[in-house]
Every structure is written in structure tokens, then in C-alpha cells.
C-alpha positions in Angstrom: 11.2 -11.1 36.6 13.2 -11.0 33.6 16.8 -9.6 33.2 16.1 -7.7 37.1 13.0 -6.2 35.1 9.2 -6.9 36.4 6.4 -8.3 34.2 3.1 -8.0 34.3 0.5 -9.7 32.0 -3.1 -8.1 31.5 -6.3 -10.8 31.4 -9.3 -9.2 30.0 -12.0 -11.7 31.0 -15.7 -11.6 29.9 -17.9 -14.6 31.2 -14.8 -16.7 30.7 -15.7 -19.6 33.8 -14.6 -21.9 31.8 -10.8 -21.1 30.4 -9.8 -18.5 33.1 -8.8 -21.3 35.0 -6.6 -22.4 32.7 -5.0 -19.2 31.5 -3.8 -19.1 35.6 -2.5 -22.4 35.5 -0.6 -22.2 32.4 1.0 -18.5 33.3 4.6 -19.1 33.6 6.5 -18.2 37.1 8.7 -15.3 35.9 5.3 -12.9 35.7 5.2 -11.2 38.2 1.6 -10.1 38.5 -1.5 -11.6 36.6 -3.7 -8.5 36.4 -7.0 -10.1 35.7 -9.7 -7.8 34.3 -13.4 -9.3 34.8 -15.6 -7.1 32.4 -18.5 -7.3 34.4 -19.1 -10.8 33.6 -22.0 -12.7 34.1 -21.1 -15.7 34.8 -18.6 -17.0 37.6 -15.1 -16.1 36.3 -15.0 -13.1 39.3 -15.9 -16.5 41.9 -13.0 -18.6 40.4 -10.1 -15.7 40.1 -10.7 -15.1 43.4 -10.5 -18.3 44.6 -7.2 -18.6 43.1 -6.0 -15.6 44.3 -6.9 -17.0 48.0 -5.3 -20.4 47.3 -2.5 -18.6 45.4 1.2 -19.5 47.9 3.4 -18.5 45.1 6.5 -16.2 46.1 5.1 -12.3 45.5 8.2 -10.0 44.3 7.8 -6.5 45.5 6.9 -3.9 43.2 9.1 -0.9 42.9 7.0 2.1 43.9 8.1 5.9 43.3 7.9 7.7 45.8 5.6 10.9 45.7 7.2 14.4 44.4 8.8 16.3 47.0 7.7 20.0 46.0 10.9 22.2 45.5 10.8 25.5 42.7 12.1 23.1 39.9 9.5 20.1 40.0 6.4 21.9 39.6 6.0 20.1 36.1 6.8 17.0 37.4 3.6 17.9 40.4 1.4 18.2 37.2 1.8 15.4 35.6 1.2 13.3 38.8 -1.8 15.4 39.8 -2.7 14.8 36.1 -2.4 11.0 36.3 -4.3 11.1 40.0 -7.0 13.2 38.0 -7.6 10.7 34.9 -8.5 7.7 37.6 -12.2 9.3 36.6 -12.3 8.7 32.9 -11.3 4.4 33.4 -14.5 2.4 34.2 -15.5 2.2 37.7 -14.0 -0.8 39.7 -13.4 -2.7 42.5 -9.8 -4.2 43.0 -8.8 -7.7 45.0 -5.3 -8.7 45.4 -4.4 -9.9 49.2 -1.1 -11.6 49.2 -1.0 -13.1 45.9 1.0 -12.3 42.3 -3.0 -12.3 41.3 -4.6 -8.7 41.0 -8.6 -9.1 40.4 -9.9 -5.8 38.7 -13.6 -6.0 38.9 -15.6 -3.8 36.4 -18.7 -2.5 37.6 -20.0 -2.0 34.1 -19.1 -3.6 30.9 -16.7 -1.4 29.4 -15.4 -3.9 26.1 -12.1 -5.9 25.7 -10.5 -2.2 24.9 -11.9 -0.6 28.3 -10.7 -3.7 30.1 -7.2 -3.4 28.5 -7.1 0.0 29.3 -7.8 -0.5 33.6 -5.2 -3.3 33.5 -3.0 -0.9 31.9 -3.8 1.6 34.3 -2.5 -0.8 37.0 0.4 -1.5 35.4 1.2 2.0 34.8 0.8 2.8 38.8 2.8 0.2 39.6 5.7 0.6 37.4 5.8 -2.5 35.9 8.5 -2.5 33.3 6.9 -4.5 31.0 3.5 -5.3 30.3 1.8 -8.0 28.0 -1.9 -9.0 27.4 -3.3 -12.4 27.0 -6.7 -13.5 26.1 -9.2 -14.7 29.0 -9.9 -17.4 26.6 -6.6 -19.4 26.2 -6.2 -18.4 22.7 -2.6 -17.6 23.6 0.2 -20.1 24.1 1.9 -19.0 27.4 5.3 -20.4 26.3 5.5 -17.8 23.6 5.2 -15.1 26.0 9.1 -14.9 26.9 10.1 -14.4 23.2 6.9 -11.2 23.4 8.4 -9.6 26.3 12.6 -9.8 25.4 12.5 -6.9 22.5 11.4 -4.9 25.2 13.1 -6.0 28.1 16.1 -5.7 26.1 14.7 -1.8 25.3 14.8 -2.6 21.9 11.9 -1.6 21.2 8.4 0.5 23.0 5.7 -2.6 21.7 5.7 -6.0 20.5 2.7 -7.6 18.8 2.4 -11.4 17.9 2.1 -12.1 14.1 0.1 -15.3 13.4 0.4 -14.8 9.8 3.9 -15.6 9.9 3.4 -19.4 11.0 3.5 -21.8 8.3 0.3 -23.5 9.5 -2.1 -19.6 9.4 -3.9 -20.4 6.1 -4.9 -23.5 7.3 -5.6 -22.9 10.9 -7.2 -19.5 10.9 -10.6 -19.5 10.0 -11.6 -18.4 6.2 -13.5 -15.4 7.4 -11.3 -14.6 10.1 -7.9 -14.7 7.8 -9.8 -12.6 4.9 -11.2 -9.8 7.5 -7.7 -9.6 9.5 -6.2 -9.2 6.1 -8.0 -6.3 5.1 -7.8 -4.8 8.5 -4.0 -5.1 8.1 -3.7 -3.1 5.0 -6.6 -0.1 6.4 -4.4 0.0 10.0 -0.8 0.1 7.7 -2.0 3.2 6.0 -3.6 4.5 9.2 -0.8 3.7 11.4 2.0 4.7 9.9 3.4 1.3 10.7 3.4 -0.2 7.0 5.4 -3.4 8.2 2.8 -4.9 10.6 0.8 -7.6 9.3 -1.5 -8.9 11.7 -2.7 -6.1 13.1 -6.1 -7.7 15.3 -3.7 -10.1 17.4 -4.0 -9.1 21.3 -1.1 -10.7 22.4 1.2 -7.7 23.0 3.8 -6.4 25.5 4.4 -2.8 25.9 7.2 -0.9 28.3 6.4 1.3 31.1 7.8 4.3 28.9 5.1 4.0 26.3 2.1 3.4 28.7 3.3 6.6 30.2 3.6 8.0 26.5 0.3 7.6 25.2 -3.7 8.1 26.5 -4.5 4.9 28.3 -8.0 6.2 29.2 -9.1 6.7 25.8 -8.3 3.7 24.2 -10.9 3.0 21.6 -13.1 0.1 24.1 -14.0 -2.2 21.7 -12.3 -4.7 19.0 -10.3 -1.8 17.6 -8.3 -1.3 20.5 -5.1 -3.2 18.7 -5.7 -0.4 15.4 -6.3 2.7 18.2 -3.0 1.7 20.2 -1.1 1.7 17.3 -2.0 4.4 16.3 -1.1 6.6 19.2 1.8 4.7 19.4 3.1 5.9 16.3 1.9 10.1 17.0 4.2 9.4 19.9 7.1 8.2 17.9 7.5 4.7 19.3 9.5 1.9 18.1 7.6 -1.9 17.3 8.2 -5.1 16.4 6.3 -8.5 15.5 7.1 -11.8 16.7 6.0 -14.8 15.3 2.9 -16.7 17.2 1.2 -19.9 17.0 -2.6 -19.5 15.3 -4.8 -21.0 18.4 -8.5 -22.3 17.9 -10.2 -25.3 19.4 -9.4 -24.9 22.8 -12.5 -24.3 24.2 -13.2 -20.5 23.3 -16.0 -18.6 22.4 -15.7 -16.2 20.0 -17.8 -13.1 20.6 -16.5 -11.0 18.0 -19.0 -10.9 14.6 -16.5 -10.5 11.7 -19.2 -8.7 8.9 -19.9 -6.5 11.7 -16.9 -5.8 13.0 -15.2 -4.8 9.8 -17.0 -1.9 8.8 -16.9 -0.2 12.2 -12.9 -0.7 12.4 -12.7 0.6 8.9 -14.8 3.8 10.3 -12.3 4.1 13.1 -9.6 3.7 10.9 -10.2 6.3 8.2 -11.2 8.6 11.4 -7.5 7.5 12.8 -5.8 8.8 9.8 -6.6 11.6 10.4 -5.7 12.1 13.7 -2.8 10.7 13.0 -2.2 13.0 10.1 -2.6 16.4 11.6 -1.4 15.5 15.4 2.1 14.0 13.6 2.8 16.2 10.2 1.2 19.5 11.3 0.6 20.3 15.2 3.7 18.4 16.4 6.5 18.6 13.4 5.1 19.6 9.9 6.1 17.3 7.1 5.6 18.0 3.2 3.3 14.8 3.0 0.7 16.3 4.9 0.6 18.7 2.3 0.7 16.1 -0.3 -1.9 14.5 1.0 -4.6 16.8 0.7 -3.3 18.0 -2.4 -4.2 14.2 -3.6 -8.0 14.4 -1.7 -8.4 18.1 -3.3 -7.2 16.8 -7.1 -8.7 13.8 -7.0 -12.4 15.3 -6.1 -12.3 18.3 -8.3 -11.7 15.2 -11.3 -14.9 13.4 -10.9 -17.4 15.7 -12.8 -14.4 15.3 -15.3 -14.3 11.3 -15.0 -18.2 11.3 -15.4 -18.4 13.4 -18.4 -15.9 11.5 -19.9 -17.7 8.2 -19.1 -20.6 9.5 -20.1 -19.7 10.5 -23.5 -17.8 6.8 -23.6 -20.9 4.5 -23.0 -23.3 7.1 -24.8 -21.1 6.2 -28.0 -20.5 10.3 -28.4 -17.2 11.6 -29.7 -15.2 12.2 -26.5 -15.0 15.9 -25.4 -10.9 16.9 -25.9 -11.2 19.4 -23.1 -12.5 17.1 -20.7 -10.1 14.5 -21.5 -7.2 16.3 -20.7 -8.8 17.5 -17.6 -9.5 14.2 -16.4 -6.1 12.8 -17.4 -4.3 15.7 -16.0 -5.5 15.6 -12.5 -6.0 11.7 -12.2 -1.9 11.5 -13.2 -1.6 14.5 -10.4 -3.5 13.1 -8.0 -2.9 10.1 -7.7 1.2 11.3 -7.9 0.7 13.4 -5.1 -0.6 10.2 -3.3 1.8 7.9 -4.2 4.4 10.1 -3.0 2.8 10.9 0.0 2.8 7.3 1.1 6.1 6.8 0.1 6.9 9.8 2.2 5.2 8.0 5.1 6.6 4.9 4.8 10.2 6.2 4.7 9.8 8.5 7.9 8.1 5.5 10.1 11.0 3.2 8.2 12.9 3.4 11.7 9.9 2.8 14.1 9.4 -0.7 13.3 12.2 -3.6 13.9 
């Protein structure tokens, strides 16, 4: 525990034999539960959890349960929202759980669901156990243990909902991320800013994160996005929701004995997909359905502008590079509604950035 307040940490695992072991070693003794998440591996990372969790005699702090709602005529909406939270137990991938008397909690998929569908069952746990504060570390040891303290404080302390590590921040991230890596999480960053809301983050693809019990019950666990653009998706409806985030400064971590299974080329355009689909959401669920802003407004006022000017941009180019005398009409057209345009989307964005100005620490 920290500060009277329990911690879990979330362990996706996929065919991880090798490091899981040492992921459970290193885990420092104020967590409180290690929630292990074996994505249907293939190898023997389910054999050596539970081994651990057999030889595990470490001192197990009891977990503050609610009790059930007692019907009465003014809890009727509380009744829904636990029948509700009994009901969604169908849309998590099927699993198999093993604890016994140990801080270890093995949640065995019975299908591959992807890092995001593990995250998402370990969060589920969490969530039903009222664990105040929740973080996620790698399988793979890509995460220094001894940073996960300095995660977890901004929101023990209630500072803030959701605290991401920032590699980029350490001195040593040019030089110890990989080329690819640092040029694909860069333009990942600047997509998920605009996506987001959160314009501040910058290393938006880091898993180690810690998240309070108020925001897991805040946002749709079940229907996190399963694959590597779970980070981008849970931002996201962390920011429809109105929650407050910070980033803390992390060690970059290679060479320790992982395997990466993430393609980079691959993996870019699909997040960029998500993300431009994410917008959206974002967009209408935030500015329209839930409190209407002026930039939603703007926004589309910027798409409509700036698609009515390209026959204008193309008969001006055209008359350009065919070395014809420029048409006057079309000129002003196209500088007329590029100058609007792109206005109206400058000042949209600044509009964004001001409102979300006091979600992020």
C-alpha cells in the first residue's frame, strides 16, 4: 500500500517464459496485487506464474470489498449500474482466474485477445476489487520497477485520474531508443495530440501507466481498442470523460532480453486509421452530444472550406504549370477559402487546446 491506499499493477504476458520471472522478482513489496494476464501464450509463462503464485509466502493485504446494494426506493440507479457492470463480464475475453493465497492473481486467456484485450481483463479485476490505484508493466521487463512509486504518487495523491511514463524526456532517448522506434512514436505523438485532446503528451505508445479506481469506473474498459493502440484509445476516452493526466519521466529500456513483437511500418498506419476514426468520436461525444462547444462548429466549417477549394487549387495549378495566364476568378476563390479554412482550423485547435489546458498537469 501507499499512503493507506492499495496498488495493483497489471502484467500482460504473451509467451513471455523467459522475463516473467523476472518482472515477479523485481515487483516492489508495497503492490499489493500482481495481476498477471497470460494472453493465451504458447509457451510456459502460465507454468512459471503459477508456480510463483504457489511458492509465493509474502504477507497478502485484504482487499476492501463493497458490499452489494441494499434495494431501498432511492438506489435503484445505483442497482443499474451494478447489474450493468455484472452484465459486461460477457464482452472481456473468456478466462480462467488462479490466485490461492498469494498477492499473485493469474488471469488466463482462453483466446488471444492482444496487449489491449489483456489490459482491459486486468483492469476488469482491478475495477471489482477496488483497487485505488492501478498501473501496467510490460511482461517483458522493459519497465524499471523502481520508477513505479514516482507513476503511482500523482494519483495516490488524487492529483490527477492517469499518469503515463515519458521516455522522451530522458536525456539518454535519442540514443537509446531505436531509430525506427523514436521516428514512429514521434509521429504517433502528434496524430494522438490532435486526437486526444491532450496536446501536452509526448510519448503517447509507453504502457507504463497508473490509473485511479475513479477513472476505470469512468470509462468503457471492455472496449478498449485490443491491440497496440490501446495507449491512443484510453486516452482518448479518458479525455470524453473529462479526466485529468500527467507524464512522468521514465528510463528508455532495451537489451534486457525482450522480444519485440510489434512491426513499426505496420503498425503506424493502422494507429493512424484508429486515430483519425478517434477524433471523431471524440469530437461529437465531447463538443456536441455531451456539452456543445463553438470548435465543433469550426471544425467542420475548416473540412467543408477546405474541400469545396480543391477544384479551385487545381485549376489554378493547372493554369500555373500549363504556362496560361492565371484565371482572376479562380484565384480569389482559392485564396479566399484556403485563408478561411485553414482560419477556421487554426482556431479550432486553439479552441481545443485551451479547453483540455486544465486536464493535463
Amino acid at each position: 500500500m501507499l499512503k493507506n491506499k492499495t496498488i495493483a499493477v497489471v502484467v500482460p504476458a504473451y509467451n513471455e517464459e523467459e522475463q516473467i520471472g523476472m518482472v515477479l522478482d523485481s515487483m516492489p513489496d508495497f503492490v499489493d496485487r500482481i495481476v498477471v494476464v497470460n494472453d493465451n501464450s504458447k509457451d510456459k509463462t502460465k507454468e512459471i506464474v503459477q508456480e510463483y503464485i504457489d511458492k509465493d509466502k509474502s504477507v497478502v493485504t485484504k482487499l476492501n470489498h463493497k458490499e452489494r446494494v441494499k434495494p431501498n426506493k432511492y438506489n435503484y440507479a445505483d442497482r443499474v449500474v451494478e447489474k450493468m457492470a455484472k452484465d459486461e463480464k460477457s464482452l472481456y475475453t473468456p478466462s480462467e482466474i488462479s490466485t490461492g493465497n498469494s498477492r499473485i492473481v493469474l488471469i488466463n486467456h482462453l483466446k488471444n485477445a492482444s496487449v489491449g484485450g489483456a489490459i482491459a481483463s486486468g483492469y476488469k479485476w482491478c475495477l471489482d476489487n477496488n483497487i485505488d490505484c492501478t498501473a501496467v508493466m510490460a511482461g517483458d521487463g522493459q519497465m524499471d520497477p523502481s520508477e513505479l512509486e514516482g507513476i503511482c504518487m500523482p494519483v495516490i495523491d488524487e492529483e490527477v485520474d492517469y499518469v503515463k511514463g515519458n521516455r522522451l524526456k530522458h536525456s539518454s532517448a535519442s540514443f537509446v531508443i531505436p531509430k525506427v522506434r523514436y521516428f514512429g512514436n514521434s509521429i504517433l505523438s502528434l496524430l494522438t495530440k490532435i486526437a486526444s485532446g491532450y496536446w501536452h503528451v509526448s510519448d503517447t505508445q509507453t504502457g507504463y501507466t497508473a490509473i485511479s479506481f475513479g477513472a476505470l469506473k469512468g470509462i468503457r474498459i471492455y472496449d478498449i481498442y485490443n491491440s497496440y493502440g490501446c495507449p491512443n484509445d484510453i486516452l482518448v476516452k479518458l479525455n470524453i470523460a473529462n479526466f485529468a493526466i500527467k507524464e512522468v519521466e521514465i528510463k528508455p529500456i532495451y537489451n534486457v532480453g525482450e522480444k519485440s513483437k510489434m512491426k513499426v511500418l505496420k503498425v503506424i498506419p493502422k494507429i493512424s486509421w484508429l486515430l483519425f476514426k478517434l477524433f471523431w468520436k471524440r469530437l461529437y461525444k465531447k463538443y456536441l452530444f455531451r456539452d456543445f462547444h463553438p470548435l465543433f462548429l469550426l471544425y467542420h466549417l475548416s473540412i467543408l472550406l477546405l474541400l469545396i477549394n480543391i477544384p479551385y487549387m487545381i485549376a489554378v495549378l493547372r493554369d500555373i504549370f500549363g504556362e496560361h495566364v492565371v484565371s482572376t476568378n479562380s484565384l480569389i476563390a482559392f485564396m479566399f477559402l484556403s485563408i478561411s479554412g485553414f482560419q477556421s482550423l487554426f482556431f479550432a485547435m486553439w479552441m481545443d487546446m485551451m479547453d483540455n489546458e486544465r486536464l493535463q498537469k
